[in-house]
C-alpha positions as CSV (number, residue, x, y, z in Angstrom):
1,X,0.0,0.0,0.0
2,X,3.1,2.2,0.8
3,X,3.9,2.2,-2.8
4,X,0.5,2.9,-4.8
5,X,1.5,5.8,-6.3
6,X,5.2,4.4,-7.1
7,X,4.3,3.5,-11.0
8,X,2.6,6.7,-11.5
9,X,5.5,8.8,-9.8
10,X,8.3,6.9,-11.6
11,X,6.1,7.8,-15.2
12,X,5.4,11.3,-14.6
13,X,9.3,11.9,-13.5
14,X,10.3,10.2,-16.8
15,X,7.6,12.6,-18.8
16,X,8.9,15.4,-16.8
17,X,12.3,14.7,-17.3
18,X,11.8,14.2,-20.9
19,X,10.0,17.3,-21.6
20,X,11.8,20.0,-24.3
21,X,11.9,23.5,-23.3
22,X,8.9,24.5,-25.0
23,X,5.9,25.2,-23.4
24,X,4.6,22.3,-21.3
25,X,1.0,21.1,-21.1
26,X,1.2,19.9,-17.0
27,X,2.1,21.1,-14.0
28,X,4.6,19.3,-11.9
29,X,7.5,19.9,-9.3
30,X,9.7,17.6,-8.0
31,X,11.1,17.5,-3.6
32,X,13.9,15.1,-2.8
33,X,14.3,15.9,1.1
34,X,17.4,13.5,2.3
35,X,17.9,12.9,6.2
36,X,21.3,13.8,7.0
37,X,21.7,11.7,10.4
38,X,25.2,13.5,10.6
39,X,24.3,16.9,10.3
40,X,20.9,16.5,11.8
41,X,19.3,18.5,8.8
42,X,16.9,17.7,5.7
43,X,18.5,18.5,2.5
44,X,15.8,19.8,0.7
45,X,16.2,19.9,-4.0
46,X,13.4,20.8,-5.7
47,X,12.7,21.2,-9.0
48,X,10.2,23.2,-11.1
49,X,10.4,24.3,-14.9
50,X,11.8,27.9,-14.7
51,X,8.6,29.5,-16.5
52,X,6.7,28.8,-13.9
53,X,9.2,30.0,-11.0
54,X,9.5,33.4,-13.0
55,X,5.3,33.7,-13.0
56,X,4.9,32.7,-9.8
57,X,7.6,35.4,-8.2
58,X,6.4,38.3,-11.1
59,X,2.8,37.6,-9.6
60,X,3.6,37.2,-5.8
61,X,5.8,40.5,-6.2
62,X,3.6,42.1,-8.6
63,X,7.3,43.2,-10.8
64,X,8.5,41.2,-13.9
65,X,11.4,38.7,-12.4
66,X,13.4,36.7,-14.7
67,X,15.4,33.9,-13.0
68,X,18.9,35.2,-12.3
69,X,21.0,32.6,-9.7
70,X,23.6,35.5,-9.0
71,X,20.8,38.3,-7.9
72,X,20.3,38.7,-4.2
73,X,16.8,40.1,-5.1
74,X,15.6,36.8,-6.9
75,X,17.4,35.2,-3.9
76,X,15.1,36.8,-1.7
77,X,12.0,37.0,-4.1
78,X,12.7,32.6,-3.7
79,X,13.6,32.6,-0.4
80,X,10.2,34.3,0.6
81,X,8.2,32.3,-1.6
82,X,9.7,29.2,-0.4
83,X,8.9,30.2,3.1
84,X,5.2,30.8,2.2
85,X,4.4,27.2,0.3
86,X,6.6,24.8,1.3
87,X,7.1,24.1,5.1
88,X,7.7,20.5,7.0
89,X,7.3,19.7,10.1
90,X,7.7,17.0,13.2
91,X,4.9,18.5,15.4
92,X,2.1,19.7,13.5
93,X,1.4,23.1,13.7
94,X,5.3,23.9,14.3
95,X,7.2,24.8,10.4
96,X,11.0,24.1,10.7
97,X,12.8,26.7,10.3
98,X,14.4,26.6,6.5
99,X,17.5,27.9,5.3
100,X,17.9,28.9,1.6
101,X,21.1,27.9,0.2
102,X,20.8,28.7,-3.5
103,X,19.5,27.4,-6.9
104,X,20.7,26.3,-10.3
105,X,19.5,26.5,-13.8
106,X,19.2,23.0,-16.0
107,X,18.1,23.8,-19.4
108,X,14.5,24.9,-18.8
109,X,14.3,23.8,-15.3
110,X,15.3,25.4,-12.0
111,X,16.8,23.5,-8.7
112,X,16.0,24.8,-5.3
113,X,18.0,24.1,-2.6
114,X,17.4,24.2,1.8
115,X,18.8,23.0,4.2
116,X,16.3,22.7,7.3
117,X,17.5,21.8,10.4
118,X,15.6,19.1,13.0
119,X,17.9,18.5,15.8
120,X,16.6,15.2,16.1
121,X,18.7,11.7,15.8
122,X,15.5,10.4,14.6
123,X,11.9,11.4,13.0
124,X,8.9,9.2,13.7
125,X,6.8,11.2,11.3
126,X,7.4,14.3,8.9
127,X,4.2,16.4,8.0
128,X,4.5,18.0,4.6
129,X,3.1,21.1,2.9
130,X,3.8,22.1,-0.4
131,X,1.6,24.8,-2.3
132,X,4.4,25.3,-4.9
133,X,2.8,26.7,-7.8
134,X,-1.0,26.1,-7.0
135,X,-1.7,29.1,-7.2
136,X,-0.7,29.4,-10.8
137,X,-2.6,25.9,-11.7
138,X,-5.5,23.8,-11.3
139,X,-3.9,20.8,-12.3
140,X,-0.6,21.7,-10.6
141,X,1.5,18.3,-9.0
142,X,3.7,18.4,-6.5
143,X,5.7,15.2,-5.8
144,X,7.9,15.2,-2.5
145,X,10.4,11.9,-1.8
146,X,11.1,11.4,1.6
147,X,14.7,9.6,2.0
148,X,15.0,8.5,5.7
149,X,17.8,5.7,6.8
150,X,17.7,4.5,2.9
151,X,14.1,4.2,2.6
152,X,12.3,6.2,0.6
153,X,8.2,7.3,0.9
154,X,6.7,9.8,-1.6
155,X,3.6,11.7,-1.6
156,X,1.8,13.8,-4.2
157,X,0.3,16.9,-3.0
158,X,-2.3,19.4,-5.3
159,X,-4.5,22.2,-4.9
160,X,-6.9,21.5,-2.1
161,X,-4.5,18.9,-0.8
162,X,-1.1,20.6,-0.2
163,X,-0.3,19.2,3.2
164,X,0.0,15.0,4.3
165,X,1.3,13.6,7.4
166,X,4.0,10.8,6.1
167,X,5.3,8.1,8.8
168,X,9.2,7.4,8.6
């Protein structure tokens, strides 16, 4: 049952990876968040397709931004949005605090990287928002991978359904 949505994830990340840089007909981001045991941290990547970052931070800061890695304002125009739809949590109710550590550009996607610290040697459940572009799209998927002690859980989260409670 843990893996129902396994085939379906492993297509859609193939389709997603395989799209060209022209205009794309669904909406889809990707979150690998890794428990680092060492560190006592999740490393957070996420990817989205770099059209859709630049709408969603023109729109939230009502100016025209175009994706720049090396600009402290799109730094901070990510940062904030970041802060405002993605958030995860051991006690409900409680958002980690998330530290923004920078981004790349892969053809006409964009990579988001966090670091968010637990101080915890162990997490018996992680609850999981992500409203990353729903409010750009209807049909927008968002598809978070939970790595903990080499197993792996994934959950798919949509408008209307942006937060899940996932056992580790």
């Amino acid at each position: 049952m843990k893996y129902k949505f396994l085939p379906f994830l492993v297509l859609l990340l193939a389709a997603f990876v395989a799209m060209p840089a022209a205009a794309h007909d669904y909406h889809a981001s990707i979150a690998d968040v890794r428990f680092n045991s060492r560190t006592q941290s999740l490393e957070v990547a996420v990817k989205v397709f770099m059209d859709d970052l630049e709408n969603a931070l023109s729109q939230r800061n009502k100016t025209k931004v175009v994706y720049n890695p090396a600009s402290e304002q799109v730094k901070k125009y990510i940062t904030d949005y970041l802060a405002a739809n993605l958030a995860l949590e051991v006690e409900k109710g409680k958002p980690l605090k998330q530290k923004f550590l920078g981004s790349e550009e892969d053809a006409d996607v964009v990579w988001l990287y966090m670091e968010v610290p637990v101080q915890q040697a162990s997490l018996p459940q992680l609850y999981v928002r992500n409203a990353v572009l729903t409010e750009l799209f209807s049909d927008q998927m968002n598809i978070v991978n939970i790595n903990y002690k080499g197993k792996t859980e994934s959950v798919l989260l949509q408008r209307g359904e942006t937060q899940k409670k996932v056992a580790l």
